[in-house]
VEXDREN-2710 file (C-alpha; in Angstrom, 1 decimal):
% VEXDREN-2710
k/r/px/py/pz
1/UNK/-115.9/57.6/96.6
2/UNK/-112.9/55.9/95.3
3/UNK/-110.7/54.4/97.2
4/UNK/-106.8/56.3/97.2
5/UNK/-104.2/54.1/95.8
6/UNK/-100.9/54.2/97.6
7/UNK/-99.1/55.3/94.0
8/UNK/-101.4/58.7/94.4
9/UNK/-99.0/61.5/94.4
10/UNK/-101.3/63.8/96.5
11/UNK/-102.0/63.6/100.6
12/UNK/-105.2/63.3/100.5
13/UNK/-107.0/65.3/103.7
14/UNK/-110.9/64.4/104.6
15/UNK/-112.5/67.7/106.3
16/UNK/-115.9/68.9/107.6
17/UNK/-116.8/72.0/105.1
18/UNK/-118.1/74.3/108.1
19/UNK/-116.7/77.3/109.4
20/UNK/-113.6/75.4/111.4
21/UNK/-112.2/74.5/108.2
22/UNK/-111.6/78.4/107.1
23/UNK/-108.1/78.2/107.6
24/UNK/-107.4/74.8/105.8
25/UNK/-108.8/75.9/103.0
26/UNK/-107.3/79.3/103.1
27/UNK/-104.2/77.2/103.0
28/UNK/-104.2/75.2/100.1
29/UNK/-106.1/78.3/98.0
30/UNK/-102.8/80.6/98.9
31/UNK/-99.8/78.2/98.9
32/UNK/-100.0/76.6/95.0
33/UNK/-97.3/74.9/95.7
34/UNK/-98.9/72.5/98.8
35/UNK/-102.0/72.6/96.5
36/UNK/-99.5/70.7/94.2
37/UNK/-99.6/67.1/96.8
38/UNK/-102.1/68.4/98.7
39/UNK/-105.6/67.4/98.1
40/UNK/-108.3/68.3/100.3
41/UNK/-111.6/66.1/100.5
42/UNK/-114.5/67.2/102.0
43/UNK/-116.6/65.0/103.9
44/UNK/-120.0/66.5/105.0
45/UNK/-121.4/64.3/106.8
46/UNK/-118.7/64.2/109.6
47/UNK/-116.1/62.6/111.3
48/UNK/-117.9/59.2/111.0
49/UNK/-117.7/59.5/107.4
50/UNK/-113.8/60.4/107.6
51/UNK/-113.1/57.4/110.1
52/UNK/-114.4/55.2/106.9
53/UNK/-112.7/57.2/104.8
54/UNK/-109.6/56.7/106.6
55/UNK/-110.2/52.3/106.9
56/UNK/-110.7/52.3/102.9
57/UNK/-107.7/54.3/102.2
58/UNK/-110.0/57.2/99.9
59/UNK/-108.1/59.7/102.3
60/UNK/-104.7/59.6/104.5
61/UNK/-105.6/62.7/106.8
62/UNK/-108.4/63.3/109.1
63/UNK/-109.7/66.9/110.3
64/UNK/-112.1/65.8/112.6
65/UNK/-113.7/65.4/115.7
66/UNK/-111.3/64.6/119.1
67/UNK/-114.1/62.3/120.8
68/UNK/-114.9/60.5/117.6
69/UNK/-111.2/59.8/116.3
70/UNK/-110.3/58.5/120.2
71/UNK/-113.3/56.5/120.0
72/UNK/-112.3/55.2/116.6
73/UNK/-108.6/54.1/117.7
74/UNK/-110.2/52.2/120.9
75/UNK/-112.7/50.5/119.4
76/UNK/-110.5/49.6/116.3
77/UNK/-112.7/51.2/113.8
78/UNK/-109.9/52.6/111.8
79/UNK/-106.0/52.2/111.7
80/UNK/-105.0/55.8/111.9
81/UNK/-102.9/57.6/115.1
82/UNK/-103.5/61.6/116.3
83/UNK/-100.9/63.5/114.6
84/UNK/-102.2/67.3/115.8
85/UNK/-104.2/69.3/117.1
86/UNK/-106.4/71.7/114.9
87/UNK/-108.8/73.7/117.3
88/UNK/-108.3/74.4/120.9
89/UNK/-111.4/75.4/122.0
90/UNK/-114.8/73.6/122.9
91/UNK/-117.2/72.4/120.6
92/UNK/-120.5/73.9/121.3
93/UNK/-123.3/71.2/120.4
94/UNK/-126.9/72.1/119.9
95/UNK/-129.7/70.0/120.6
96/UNK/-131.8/70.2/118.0
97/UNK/-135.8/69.3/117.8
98/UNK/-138.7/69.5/115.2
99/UNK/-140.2/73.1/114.0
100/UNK/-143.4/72.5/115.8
101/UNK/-141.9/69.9/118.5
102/UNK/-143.5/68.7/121.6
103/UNK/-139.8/68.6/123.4
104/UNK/-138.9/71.5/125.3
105/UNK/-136.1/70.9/126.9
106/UNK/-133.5/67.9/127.2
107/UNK/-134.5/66.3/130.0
108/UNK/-138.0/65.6/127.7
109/UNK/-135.7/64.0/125.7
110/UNK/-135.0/60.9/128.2
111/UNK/-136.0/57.7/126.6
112/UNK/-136.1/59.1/122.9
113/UNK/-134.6/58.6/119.3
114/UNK/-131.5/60.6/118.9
115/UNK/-131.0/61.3/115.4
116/UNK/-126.9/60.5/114.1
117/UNK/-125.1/60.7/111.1
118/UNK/-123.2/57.4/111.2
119/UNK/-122.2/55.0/113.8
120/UNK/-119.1/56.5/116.0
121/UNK/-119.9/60.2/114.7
122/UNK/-119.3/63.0/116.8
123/UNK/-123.7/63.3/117.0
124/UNK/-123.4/59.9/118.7
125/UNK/-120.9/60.5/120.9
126/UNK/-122.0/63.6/122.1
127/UNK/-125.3/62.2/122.4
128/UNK/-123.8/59.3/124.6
129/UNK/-122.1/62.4/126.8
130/UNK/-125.2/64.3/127.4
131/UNK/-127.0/61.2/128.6
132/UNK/-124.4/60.8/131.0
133/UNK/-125.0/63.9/132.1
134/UNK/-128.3/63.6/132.1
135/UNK/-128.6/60.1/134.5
136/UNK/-129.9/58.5/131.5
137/UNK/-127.5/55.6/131.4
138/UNK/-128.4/54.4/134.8
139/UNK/-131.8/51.9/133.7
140/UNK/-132.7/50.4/130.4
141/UNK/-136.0/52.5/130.3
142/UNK/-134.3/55.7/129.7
143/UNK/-131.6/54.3/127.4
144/UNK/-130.9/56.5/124.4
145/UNK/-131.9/54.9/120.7
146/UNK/-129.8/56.3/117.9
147/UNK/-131.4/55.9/114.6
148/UNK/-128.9/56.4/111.4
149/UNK/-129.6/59.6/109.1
150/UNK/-126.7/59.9/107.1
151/UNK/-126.5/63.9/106.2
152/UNK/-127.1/66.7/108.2
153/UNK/-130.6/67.2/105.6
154/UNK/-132.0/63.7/106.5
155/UNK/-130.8/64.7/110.2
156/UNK/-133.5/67.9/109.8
157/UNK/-136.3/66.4/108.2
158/UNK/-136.0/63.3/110.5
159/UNK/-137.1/65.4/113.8
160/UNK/-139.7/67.0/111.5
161/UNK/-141.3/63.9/110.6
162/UNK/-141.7/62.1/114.0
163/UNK/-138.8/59.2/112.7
164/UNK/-136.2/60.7/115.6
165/UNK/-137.2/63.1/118.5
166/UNK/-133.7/65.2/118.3
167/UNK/-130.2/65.0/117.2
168/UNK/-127.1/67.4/117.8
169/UNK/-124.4/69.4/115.6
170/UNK/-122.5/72.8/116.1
171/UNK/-124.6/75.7/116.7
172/UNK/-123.3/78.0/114.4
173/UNK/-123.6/75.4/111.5
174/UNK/-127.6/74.7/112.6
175/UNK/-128.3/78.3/113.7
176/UNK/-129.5/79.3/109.9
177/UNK/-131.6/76.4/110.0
178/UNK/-133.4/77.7/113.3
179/UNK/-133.8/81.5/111.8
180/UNK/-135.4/80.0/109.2
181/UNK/-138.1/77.9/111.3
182/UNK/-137.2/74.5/109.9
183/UNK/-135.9/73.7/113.5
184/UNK/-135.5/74.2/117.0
185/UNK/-133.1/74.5/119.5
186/UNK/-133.6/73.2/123.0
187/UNK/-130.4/73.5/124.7
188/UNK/-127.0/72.9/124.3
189/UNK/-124.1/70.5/125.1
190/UNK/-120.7/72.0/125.3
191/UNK/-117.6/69.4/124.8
192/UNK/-115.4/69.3/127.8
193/UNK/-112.3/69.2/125.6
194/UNK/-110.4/70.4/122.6
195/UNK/-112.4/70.1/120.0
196/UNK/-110.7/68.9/116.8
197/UNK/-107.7/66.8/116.2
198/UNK/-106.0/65.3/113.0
199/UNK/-105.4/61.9/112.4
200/UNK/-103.1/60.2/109.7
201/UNK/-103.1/56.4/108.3
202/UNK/-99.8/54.6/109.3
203/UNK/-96.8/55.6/106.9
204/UNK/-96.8/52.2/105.1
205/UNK/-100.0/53.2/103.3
206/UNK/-98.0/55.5/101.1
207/UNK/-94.4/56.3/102.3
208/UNK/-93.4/59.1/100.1
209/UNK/-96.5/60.9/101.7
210/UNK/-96.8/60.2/105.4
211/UNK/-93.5/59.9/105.9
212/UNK/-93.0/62.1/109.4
213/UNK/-91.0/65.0/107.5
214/UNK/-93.8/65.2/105.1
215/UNK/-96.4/65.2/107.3
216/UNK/-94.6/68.3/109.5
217/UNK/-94.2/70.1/106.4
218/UNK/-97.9/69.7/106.2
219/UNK/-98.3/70.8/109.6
220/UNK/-95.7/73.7/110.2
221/UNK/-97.7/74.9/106.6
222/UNK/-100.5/74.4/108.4
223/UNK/-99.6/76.8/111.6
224/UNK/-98.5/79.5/109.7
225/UNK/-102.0/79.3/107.7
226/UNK/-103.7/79.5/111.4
227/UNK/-101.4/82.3/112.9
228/UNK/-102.3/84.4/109.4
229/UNK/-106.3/83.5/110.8
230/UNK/-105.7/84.4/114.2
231/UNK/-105.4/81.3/116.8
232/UNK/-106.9/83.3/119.4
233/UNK/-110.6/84.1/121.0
234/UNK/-112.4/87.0/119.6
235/UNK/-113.0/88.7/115.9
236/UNK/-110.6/88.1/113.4
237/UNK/-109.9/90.6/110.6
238/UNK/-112.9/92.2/108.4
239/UNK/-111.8/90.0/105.2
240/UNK/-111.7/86.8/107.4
241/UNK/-115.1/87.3/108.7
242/UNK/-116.1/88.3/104.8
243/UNK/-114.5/84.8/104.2
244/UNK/-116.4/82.4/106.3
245/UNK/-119.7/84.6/105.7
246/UNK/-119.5/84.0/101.8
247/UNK/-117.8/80.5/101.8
248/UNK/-120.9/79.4/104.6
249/UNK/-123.3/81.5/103.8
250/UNK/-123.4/82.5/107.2
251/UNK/-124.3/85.9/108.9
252/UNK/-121.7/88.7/109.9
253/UNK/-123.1/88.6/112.9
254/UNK/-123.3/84.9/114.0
255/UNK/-120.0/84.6/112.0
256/UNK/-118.4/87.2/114.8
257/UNK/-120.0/85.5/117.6
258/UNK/-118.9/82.4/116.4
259/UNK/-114.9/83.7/116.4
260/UNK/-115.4/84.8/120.0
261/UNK/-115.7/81.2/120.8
262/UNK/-113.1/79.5/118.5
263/UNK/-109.4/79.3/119.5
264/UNK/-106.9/77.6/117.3
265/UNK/-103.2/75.8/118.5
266/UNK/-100.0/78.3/117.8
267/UNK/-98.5/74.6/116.7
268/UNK/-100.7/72.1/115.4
269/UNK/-98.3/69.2/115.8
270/UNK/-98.8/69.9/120.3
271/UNK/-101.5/67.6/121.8
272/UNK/-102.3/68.0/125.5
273/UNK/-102.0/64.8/127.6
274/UNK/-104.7/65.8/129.7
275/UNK/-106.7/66.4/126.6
276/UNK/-106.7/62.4/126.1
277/UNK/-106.9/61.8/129.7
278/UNK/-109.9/63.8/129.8
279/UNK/-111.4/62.3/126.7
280/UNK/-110.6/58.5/127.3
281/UNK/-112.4/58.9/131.2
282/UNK/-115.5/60.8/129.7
283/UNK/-116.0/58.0/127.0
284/UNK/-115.6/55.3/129.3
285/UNK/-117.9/57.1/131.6
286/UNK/-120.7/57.3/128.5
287/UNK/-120.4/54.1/128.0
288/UNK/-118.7/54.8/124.2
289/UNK/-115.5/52.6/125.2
290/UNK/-115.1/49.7/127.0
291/UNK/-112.3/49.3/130.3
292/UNK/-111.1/53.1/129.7
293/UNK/-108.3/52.5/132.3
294/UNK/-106.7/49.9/130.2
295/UNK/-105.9/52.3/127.3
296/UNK/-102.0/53.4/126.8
297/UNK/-101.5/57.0/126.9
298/UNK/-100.5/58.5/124.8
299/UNK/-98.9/55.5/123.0
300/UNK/-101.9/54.0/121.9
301/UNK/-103.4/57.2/120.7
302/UNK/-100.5/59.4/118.8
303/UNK/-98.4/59.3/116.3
304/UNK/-95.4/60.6/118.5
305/UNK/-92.8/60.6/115.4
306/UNK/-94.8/63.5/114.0
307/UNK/-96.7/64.8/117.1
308/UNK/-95.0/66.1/120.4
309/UNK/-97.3/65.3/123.7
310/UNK/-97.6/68.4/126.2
311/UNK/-98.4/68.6/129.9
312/UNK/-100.9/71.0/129.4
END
C-alpha cells in the first residue's frame, strides 16, 4: 500500500468492508461532493491492519475496533487519538474451530493456538479477554499462544489444517462460512463495550485535512448518513437490508438478525467516559496493557478538540 503524502487532497479513511460499514459507504456513494476529499480505504484484515495504516501515514482515519485502537494508543503502537464513536452496541465474537474439529467447546480450548490476524488486532484482544474469563491467565500451562494468519482466509484454513486450534471474528461475517461446512462454531464471546470507535492521526500530518472543523464536517456528514440507516436496534428498511445482503453477500435472514443486534450513535463525535473506563480496566485485567490505573482519561485517549466526552 502506498504510503499518503501530507500534500494528498483527500482524507483518507481505513474501514473493515463487513456489514458495520453499510452506512459509511452509503455516505460517500450519495454525497458526491464528500466523495470529492473523501477517500475511503478498505482494510480487510482488521483493525491491526488500520493501526499500521494509521503509523505509516497510507490513511488519516480509522473505523475500527474500540479494544484494539485503546490498546494501540497505550502501548504506543500508533500516533492517532479517538475522535468518535461509530457503533454503540456489542460486538458479538465467535469462536471459531476446524470443520471436523476435536474442540467442542471453549474451555477445550485452554492451553491452545489462537489463530489472529495481526499483532494488537481485535482477534487478539478478544482472545486475551475470553482467557480472562476463562481463568486461563492464572499459570503458564494454560497460557494462550497466538499464531499470526494475516486474512480472515489463512484464519479458516489454519484451524482446518491443525497449524491453530481456533480463532475469533464477528458472527454474522463467519456465519456463511459455518452454513457452508468449512467451519465451526463453538461459542461465542460478546464485547462488554461499544464496539467501534474512530481514530484520526494528529492534525500536523496534513492540516488542511484534519483540522478539527474538517474533521466535524466529516462527522456531522457522517450522523446524518447513520440517522438515514437507522441508529437504533431492530430491522432497518427493506432497501437497507437489500443493501448489506448484495454488498456482503449475506442472507436476508441473518442480515435481519444481525440489525436486531446493531445500534449506531445519534452523534458520532459523543464518546462515553465509562466506555474507556470500562475498556482500559478489562485490558489491564487481560493482561493486553500494562499499569491500566496509570492511563489519563480521557486525555490520553481522545481527541477532545473534535470529540465531546459524555457521562454515559
Amino acid at each position: 500500500m502506498m504510503a499518503a503524502s501530507t500534500t494528498t487532497n483527500k482524507l483518507r479513511v481505513g474501514y473493515v468492508p463487513e456489514h458495520f460499514s453499510a452506512p459509511l459507504l452509503q455516505l460517500i456513494e450519495n454525497d458526491k461532493e464528500l466523495a470529492e476529499w473523501i477517500e475511503l480505504v478498505p482494510n480487510p484484515s482488521g483493525t491491526g491492519q488500520m493501526i499500521t495504516a494509521l503509523k505509516d501515514r497510507s490513511i488519516h482515519l480509522a473505523v475500527a475496533l474500540t479494544e484494539s485502537l485503546i490498546a494501540g494508543i497505550i502501548l504506543g503502537k500508533g500516533d492517532y487519538k479517538l475522535i468518535g464513536t461509530y457503533v454503540t452496541s456489542p460486538l458479538n465474537w465467535a469462536v471459531i474451530t476446524g470443520a471436523n474439529t476435536k474442540y467442542k467447546s471453549i474451555t477445550d480450548l485452554k492451553g491452545q493456538k489462537m489463530g489472529i490476524s495481526r499483532p494488537g488486532s481485535g482477534s487478539q484482544v478478544m482472545a486475551s479477554v475470553m482467557a480472562l474469563q476463562q481463568g486461563w491467565t492464572n499459570s503458564t500451562d494454560s497460557a494462550t499462544e497466538f499464531v499470526v494468519k494475516d486474512s480472515f482466509k489463512n484464519l479458516r484454513d489454519s484451524v482446518n489444517d491443525g497449524s491453530t486450534a481456533a480463532f475469533m471474528w464477528e458472527w454474522f461475517t463467519t456465519k456463511p462460512y459455518q452454513d457452508s461446512g468449512e467451519v465451526k462454531f463453538i461459542g461465542n464471546q460478546p464485547t462488554p463495550w461499544s464496539s467501534w470507535m474512530i481514530a484520526a492521526s494528529p492534525e500536523s500530518v496534513a492540516p488542511e485535512l484534519l483540522a478539527p472543523p474538517k474533521l466535524k464536517i466529516f462527522l456531522d456528514k457522517l450522523d446524518e448518513s447513520i440517522n438515514k440507516f437507522g441508529t437504533e436496534l431492530g430491522i432497518r428498511s427493506v432497501e437497507n437490508v437489500k443493501y448489506i445482503q448484495e454488498k456482503f453477500d449475506q442472507r436476508e435472514e441473518d442480515v435481519k438478525e444481525w440489525m436486531k443486534g446493531v445500534s449506531y450513535p445519534k452523534k458520532t463525535h459523543e464518546i462515553s467516559q465509562k466506555t474507556l473506563e470500562e475498556t482500559v480496566k478489562d485490558l489491564g485485567l487481560a493482561g493486553v496493557i500494562p499499569d491500566s490505573n496509570k492511563v489519563m482519561i480521557p486525555d490520553q485517549l481522545v481527541n477532545t478538540e473534535v470529540a465531546k466526552v459524555t457521562n454515559a
